[in-house]
C-alpha positions as CSV (number, residue, x, y, z in Angstrom):
1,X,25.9,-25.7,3.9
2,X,28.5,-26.7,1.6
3,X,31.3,-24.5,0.4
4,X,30.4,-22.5,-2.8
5,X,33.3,-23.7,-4.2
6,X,32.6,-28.1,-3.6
7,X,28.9,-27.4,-5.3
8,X,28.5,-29.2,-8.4
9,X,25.0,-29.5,-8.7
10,X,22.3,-27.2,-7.9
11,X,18.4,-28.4,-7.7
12,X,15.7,-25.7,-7.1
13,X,11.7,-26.5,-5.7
14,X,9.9,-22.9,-7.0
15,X,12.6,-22.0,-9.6
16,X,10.2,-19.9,-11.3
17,X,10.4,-17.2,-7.8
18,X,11.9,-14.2,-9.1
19,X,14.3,-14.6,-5.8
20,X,14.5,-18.4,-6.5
21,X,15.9,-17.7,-10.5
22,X,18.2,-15.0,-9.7
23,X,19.9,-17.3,-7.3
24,X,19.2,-20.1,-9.9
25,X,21.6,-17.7,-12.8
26,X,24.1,-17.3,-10.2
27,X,24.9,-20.6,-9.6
28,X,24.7,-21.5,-13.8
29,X,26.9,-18.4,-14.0
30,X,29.6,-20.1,-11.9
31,X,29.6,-23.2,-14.4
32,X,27.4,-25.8,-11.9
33,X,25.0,-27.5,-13.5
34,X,21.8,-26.0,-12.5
35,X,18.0,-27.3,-13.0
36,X,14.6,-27.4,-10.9
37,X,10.6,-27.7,-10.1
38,X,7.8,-25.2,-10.5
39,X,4.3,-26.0,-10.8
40,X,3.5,-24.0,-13.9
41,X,5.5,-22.7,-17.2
42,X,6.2,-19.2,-17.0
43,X,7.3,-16.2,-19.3
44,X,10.4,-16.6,-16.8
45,X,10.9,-20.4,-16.5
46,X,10.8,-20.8,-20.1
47,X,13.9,-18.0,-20.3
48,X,15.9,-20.0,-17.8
49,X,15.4,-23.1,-20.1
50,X,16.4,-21.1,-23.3
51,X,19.8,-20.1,-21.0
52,X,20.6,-24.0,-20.3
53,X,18.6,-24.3,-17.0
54,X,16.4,-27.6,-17.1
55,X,12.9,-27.4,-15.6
56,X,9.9,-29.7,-15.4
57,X,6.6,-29.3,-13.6
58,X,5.3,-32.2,-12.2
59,X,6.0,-33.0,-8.9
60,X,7.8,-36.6,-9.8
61,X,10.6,-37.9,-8.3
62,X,11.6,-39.9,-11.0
63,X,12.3,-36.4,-13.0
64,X,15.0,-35.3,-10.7
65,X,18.4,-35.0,-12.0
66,X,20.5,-37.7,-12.1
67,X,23.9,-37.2,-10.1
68,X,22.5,-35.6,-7.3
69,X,23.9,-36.6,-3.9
70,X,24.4,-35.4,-0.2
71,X,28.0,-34.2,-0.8
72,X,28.0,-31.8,-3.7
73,X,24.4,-31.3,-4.8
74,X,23.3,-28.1,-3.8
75,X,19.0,-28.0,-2.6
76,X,17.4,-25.0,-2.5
77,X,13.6,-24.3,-1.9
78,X,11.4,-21.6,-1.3
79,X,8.7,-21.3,1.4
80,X,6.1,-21.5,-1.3
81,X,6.7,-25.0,-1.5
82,X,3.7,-27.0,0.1
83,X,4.8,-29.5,3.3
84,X,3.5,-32.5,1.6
85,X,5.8,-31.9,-1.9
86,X,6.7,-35.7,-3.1
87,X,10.3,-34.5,-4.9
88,X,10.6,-32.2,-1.1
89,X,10.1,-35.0,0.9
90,X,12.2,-37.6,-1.2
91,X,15.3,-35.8,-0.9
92,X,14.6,-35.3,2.6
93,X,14.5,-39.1,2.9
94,X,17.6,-39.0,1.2
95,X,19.7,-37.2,3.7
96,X,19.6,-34.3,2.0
97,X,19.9,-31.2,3.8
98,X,17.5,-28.7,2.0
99,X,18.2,-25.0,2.1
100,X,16.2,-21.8,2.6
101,X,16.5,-19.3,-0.4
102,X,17.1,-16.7,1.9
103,X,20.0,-18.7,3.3
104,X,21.7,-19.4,0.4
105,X,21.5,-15.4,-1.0
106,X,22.6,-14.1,2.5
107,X,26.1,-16.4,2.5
108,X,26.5,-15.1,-1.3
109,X,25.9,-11.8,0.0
110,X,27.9,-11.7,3.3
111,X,31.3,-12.1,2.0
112,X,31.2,-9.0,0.3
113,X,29.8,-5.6,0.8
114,X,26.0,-5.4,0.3
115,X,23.8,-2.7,-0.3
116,X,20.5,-4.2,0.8
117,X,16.7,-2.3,0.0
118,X,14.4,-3.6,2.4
119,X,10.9,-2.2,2.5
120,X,7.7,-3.6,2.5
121,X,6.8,-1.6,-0.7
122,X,9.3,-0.2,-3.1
123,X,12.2,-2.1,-2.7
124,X,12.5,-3.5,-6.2
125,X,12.1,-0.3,-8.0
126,X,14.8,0.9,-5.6
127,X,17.3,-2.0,-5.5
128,X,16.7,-2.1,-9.3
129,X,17.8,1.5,-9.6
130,X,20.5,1.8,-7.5
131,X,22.0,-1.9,-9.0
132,X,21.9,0.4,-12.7
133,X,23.4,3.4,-11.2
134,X,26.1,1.7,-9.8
135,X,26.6,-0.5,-12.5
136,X,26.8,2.5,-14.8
137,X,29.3,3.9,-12.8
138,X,33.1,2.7,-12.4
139,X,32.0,1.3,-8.7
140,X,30.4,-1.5,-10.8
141,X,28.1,-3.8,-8.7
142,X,26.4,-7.7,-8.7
143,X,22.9,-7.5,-7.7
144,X,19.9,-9.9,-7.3
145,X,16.9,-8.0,-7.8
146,X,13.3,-9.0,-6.9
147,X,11.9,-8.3,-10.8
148,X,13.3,-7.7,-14.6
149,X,14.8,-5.0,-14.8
150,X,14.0,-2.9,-18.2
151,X,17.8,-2.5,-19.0
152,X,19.5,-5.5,-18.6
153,X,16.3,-8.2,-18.6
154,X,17.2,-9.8,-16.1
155,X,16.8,-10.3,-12.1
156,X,20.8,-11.0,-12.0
157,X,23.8,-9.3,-12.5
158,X,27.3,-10.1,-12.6
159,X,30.2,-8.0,-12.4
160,X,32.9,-8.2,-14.3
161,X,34.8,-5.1,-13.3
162,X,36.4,-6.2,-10.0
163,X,33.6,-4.6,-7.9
164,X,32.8,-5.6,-4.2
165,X,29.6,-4.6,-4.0
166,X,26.5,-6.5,-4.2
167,X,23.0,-5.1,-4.3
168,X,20.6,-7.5,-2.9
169,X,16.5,-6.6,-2.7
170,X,16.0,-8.0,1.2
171,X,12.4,-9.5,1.2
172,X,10.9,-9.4,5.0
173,X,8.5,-11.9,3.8
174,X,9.3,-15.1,6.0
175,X,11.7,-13.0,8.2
176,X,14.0,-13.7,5.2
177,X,16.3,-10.6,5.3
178,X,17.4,-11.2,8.5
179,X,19.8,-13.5,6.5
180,X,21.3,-10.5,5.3
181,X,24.3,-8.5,7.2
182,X,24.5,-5.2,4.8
183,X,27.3,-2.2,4.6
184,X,24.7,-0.4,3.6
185,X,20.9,-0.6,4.1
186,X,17.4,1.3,3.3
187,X,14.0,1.2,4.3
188,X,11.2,2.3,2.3
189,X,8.6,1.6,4.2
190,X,7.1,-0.3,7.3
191,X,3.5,-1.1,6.8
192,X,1.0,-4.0,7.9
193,X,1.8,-6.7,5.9
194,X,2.3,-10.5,5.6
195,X,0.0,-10.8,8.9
196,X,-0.6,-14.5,7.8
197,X,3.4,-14.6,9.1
198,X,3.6,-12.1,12.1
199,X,0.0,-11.4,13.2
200,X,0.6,-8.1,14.3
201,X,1.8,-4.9,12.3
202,X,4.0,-4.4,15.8
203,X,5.5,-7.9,14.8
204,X,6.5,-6.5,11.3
205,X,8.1,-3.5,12.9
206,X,10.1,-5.2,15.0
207,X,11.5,-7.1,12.5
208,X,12.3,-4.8,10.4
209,X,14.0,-3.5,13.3
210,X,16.1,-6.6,13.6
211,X,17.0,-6.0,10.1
212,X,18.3,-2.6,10.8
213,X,20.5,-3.8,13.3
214,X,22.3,-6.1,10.8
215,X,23.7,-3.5,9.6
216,X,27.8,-3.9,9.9
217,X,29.4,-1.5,12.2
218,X,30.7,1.4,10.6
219,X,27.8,0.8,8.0
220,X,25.0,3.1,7.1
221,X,21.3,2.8,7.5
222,X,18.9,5.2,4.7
223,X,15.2,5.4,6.4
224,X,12.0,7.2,4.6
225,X,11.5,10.2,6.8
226,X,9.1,9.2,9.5
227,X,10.4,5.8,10.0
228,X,12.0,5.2,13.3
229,X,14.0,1.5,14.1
230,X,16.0,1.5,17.1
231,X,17.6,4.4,19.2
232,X,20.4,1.8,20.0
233,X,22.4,1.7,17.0
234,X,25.3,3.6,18.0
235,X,28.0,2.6,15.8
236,X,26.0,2.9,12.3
237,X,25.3,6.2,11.0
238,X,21.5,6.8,10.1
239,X,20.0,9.1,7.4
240,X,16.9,9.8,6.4
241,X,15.2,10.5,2.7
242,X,12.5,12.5,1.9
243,X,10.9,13.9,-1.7
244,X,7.8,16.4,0.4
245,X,9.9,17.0,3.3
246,X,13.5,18.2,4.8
247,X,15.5,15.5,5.2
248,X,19.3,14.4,4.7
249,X,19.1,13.4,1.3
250,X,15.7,14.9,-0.5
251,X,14.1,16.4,-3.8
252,X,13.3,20.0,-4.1
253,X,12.3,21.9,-7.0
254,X,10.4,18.8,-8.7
255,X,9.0,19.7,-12.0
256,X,7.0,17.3,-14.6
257,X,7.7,17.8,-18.5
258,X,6.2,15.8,-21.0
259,X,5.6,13.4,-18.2
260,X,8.7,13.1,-16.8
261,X,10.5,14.7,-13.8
262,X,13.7,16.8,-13.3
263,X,14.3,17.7,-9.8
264,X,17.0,19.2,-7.5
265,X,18.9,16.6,-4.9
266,X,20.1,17.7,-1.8
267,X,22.3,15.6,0.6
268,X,23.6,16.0,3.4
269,X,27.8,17.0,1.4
270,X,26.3,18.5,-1.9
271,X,23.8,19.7,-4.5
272,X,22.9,17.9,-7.3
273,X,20.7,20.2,-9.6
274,X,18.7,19.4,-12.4
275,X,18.6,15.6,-12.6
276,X,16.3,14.1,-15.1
277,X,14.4,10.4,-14.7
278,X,12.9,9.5,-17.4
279,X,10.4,7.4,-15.8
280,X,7.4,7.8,-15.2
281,X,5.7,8.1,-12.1
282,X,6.1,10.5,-9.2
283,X,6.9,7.6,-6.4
284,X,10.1,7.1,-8.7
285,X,11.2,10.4,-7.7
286,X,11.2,9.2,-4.1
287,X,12.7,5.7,-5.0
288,X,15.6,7.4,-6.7
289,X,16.2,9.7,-3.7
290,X,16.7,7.0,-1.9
291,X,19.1,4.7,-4.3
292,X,20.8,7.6,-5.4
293,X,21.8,8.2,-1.2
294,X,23.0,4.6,-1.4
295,X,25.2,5.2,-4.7
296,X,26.9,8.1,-2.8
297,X,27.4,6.3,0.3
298,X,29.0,4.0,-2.0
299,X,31.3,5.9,-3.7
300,X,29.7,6.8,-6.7
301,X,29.9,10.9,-8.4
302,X,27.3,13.3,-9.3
303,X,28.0,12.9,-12.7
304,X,27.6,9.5,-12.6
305,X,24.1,9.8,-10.7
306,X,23.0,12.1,-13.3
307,X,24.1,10.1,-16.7
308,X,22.2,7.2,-14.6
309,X,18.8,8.2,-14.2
310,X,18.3,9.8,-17.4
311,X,19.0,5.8,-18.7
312,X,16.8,4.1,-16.2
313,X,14.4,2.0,-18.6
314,X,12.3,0.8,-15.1
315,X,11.3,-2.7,-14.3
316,X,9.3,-5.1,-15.6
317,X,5.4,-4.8,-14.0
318,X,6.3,-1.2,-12.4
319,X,4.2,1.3,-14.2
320,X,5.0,-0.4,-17.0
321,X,3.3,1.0,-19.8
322,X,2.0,-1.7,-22.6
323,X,0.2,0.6,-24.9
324,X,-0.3,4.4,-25.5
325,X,-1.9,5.3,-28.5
326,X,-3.5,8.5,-28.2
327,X,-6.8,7.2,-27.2
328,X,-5.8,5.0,-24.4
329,X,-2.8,4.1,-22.1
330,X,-2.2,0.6,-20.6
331,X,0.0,0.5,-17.8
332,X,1.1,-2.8,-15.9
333,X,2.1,-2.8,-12.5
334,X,2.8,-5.0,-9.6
335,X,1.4,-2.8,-7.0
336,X,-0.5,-5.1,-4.3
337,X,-0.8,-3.4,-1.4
338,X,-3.3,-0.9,-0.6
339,X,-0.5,1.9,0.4
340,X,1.3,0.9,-3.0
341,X,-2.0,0.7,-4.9
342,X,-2.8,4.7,-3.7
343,X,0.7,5.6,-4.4
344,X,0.3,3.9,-8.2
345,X,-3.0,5.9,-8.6
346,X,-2.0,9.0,-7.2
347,X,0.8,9.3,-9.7
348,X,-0.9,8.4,-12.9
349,X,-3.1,11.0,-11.5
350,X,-0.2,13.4,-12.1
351,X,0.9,12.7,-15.3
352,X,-2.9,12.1,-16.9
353,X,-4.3,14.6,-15.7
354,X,-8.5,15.0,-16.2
355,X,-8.4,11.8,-18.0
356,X,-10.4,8.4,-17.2
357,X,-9.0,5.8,-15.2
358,X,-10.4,2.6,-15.3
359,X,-8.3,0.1,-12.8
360,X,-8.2,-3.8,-12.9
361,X,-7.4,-5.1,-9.7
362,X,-6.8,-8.7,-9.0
363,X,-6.6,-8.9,-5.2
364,X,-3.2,-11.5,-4.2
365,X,-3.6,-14.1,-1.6
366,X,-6.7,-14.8,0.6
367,X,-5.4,-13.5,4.5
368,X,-4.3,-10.2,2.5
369,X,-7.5,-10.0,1.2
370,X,-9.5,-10.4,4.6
371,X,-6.9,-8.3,6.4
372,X,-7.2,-5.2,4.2
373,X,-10.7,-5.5,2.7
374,X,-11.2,-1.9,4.3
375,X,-7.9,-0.1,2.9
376,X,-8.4,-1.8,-0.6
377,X,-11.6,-0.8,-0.6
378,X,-10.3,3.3,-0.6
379,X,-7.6,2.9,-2.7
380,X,-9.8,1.6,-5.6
381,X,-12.4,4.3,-4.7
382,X,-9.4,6.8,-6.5
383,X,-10.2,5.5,-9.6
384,X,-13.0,6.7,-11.9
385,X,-13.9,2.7,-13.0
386,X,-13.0,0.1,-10.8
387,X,-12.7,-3.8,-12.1
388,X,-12.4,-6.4,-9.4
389,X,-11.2,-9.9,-10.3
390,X,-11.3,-12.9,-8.1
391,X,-8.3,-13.3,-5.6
392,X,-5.2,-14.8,-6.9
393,X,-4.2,-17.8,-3.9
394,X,-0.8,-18.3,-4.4
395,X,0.6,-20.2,-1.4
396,X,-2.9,-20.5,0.2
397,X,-6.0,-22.2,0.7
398,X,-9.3,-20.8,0.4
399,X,-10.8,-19.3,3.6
400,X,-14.4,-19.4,4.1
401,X,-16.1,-16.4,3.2
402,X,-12.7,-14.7,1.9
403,X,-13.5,-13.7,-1.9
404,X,-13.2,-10.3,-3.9
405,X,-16.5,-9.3,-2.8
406,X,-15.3,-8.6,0.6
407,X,-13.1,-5.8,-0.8
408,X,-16.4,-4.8,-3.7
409,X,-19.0,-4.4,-1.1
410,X,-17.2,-1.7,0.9
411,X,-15.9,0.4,-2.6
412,X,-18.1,3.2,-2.5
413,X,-17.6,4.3,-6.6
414,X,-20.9,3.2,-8.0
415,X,-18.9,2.3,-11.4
416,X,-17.7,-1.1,-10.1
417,X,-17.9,-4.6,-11.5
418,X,-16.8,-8.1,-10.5
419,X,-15.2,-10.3,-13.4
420,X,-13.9,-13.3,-13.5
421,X,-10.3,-13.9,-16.2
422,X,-11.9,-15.1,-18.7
423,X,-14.2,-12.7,-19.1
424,X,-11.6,-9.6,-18.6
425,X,-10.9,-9.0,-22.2
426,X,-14.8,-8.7,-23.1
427,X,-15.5,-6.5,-20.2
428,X,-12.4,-4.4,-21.9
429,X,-14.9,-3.3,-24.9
430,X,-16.5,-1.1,-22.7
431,X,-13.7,0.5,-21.4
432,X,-14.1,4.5,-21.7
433,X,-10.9,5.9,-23.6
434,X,-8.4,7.0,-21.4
435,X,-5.8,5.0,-18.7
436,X,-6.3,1.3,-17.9
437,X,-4.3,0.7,-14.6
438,X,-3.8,-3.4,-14.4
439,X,-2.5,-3.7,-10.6
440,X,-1.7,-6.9,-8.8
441,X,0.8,-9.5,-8.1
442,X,-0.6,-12.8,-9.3
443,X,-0.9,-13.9,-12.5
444,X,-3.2,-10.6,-13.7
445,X,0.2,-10.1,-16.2
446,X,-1.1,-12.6,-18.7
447,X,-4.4,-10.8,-19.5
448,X,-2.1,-7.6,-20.0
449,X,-2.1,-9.0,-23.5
450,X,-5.7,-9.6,-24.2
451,X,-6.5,-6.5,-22.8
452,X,-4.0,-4.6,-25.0
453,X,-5.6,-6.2,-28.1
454,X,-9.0,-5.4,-27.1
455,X,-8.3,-2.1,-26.7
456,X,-6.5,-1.4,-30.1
457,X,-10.0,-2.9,-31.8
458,X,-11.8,-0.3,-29.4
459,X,-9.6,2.7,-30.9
460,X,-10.6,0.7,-34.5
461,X,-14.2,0.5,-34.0
């Protein structure tokens, strides 16, 4: 790839990625001109255009920028992209060399010292959260983050201060974070996932076990208690975290008030007592165990720890709540995976407690769906009300016989219903007062709307 430094130009195919335009507000940030392809206009690609970013969505090589050539253009794409892509395939022709997202972020990231969260669920709540602590302490940070985050809105930030670090959410999807070559390193969790890319949930493992031994001698390597990667890395120091169990860094003496928690940390130098996050949600406990052990392996104080989780606002699409009125709450969240989507449940469970929950869930991707009809099937049988909307493809084509009722047949709940989008904000009239739980990671965030009004004429009727 070219030097950073020769690039003038920067074209992106899938700018609207939430990896795709945090890399995409780097490179504007460093004064190259910067524009790029998505298929549809998004919430996201329509902020990029308001910060200067050109973006069109047709697939037409005439609407590629003009200036681009082989020797200072910069082309970036994500996997997403479809083999048969016109404007993908003209710039081939052209000579140009075309570059993996994952590529591009991990030569950003190696010259300096990364943090990287790697997990196959959690990791942008915890990159997101450890990026704020740090950058609310005087260790500053960059980060590219994997969603919005609540208090800065937006996937990217800069630092101004000096700072080496670099937080950076490392996405196993693709193999992609083997890119990365971290200081410092966590891993939230190893479950089957992505089988439509490794085939086996031993194949997942193992990568992530190739990730761990990126890590930079000398560095450290955070692992959810139970995990296990490699009894060869000799010249890394491992930890473990832990918010039910003894571990190196861990919460004890977790209380809820008023729907928030204040718990005890313990690592493996200090005590930390009485830290307060206000956020919601008792998996957010366990994510900031684990970002706070990366802020202290980076340098940063109690104090500063402390002052930082009582500010943390969240991230867009992680129990993110929409409404709460008295007579219902709306929460959003991105939770797509059947071990995320029990964890999500489990903890509005703890803050609502004896109240109805009605979940929406729009299954993502067709092999997901047929690999974990089973698992999605339990997790939804949590809920009191169960809505289940057709699968959102994304990258994929249909597979025969692969629809939502694959995951509806085996919920055992009796209160279950199929529904298509359009009809989501209809079926919301006869929604029971109490929590609505939307839950998926496909475009289910655009009915959050119509689903919100519906249910403020419910509370009026």
């Amino acid at each position: 790839m070219q030097k950073l430094a020769d690039i003038k130009q920067a074209y992106f195919l899938g700018i609207g990625g939430i990896g795709m335009s945090a890399l995409a507000r780097y490179f504007a940030s460093q004064g190259i001109a910067v524009s790029g392809y998505d298929r549809t206009s998004t919430e996201l690609t329509l902020q990029l255009e308001k910060e200067g970013i050109a973006v069109h969505y047709q697939d037409n090589p005439q609407l590629l920028p003009s200036g681009l050539n082989v020797e200072d253009s910069l082309i970036v794409y994500t996997p997403a992209v479809p083999a048969n892509h016109q404007e993908l395939n003209f710039l081939i022709d052209l000579g140009f060399i075309i570059h993996k997202r994952a590529e591009v972020l991990g030569i950003i990231c190696n010259s300096q010292r990364t943090i990287a969260v790697a997990g196959t669920h959690g990791k942008t709540s915890v990159s997101t959260m450890t990026a704020h602590i740090l950058k609310s302490s005087v260790t500053g940070c960059s980060a590219f983050l994997g969603g919005i985050s609540k208090n800065y809105q937006t996937n990217l930030l800069i630092d101004h201060t000096g700072s080496p670090w670099i937080v950076a959410e490392a996405d196993e999807f693709d193999r992609s974070f083997l890119q990365l070559k971290p200081e410092l390193a966590v891993i939230t969790s190893m479950d089957a996932d992505h089988l439509d890319i490794y085939g086996s949930h031993e194949k997942v493992i193992e990568s992530f076990r190739l990730f761990a031994g990126k890590v930079k001698e000398g560095g450290s390597l955070v692992l959810k208690k139970g995990l296990s990667v490699s009894e060869d890395l000799q010249n890394i120091r491992i930890f473990n975290y832990s918010i039910t169990e003894e571990a190196d860094f861990c919460a004890e003496n977790v209380t809820l008030k008023e729907g928030f928690y204040q718990f005890d940390l313990k690592t493996p130098e200090l005590r930390i007592e009485k830290l307060v996050l206000n956020y919601p949600g008792l998996l957010n406990v366990e994510n900031a165990v684990a970002a706070s052990a990366l802020a202290i392996l980076a340098g940063v104080s109690p104090d500063e720890i402390r002052s930082a989780l009582a500010s943390y606002s969240g991230v867009k699409r992680r129990f993110d709540i929409q409404l709460n009125n008295g007579t219902f709450v709306l929460i959003d969240d991105y939770a797509h995976h059947p071990e995320e989507m029990r964890a999500t449940i489990q903890s509005v469970r703890d803050i609502y407690k004896g109240r109805t929950l009605t979940g929406i869930f729009q299954p993502h991707l067709y092999s997901r769906t047929k690999d974990f009809a089973s698992s999605f099937a339990k997790s939804l049988d949590l809920l009191d009300e169960v809505v289940l909307l057709d699968i959102y493809p994304a990258r994929e084509l249909p597979m025969e016989g692969v629809t939502s009722e694959l995951i509806f047949n085996q919920v055992t709940n009796p209160n279950k219903r199929l529904c298509n989008k359009k009809e989501l904000a209809a079926q919301a009239r006869s929604f029971k007062p109490g929590i609505v739980l939307m839950m998926g990671a496909g475009d289910i965030d655009t009915l959050v709307q119509p689903v919100k009004e519906q249910l403020l004429k419910n509370e009026n009727s």
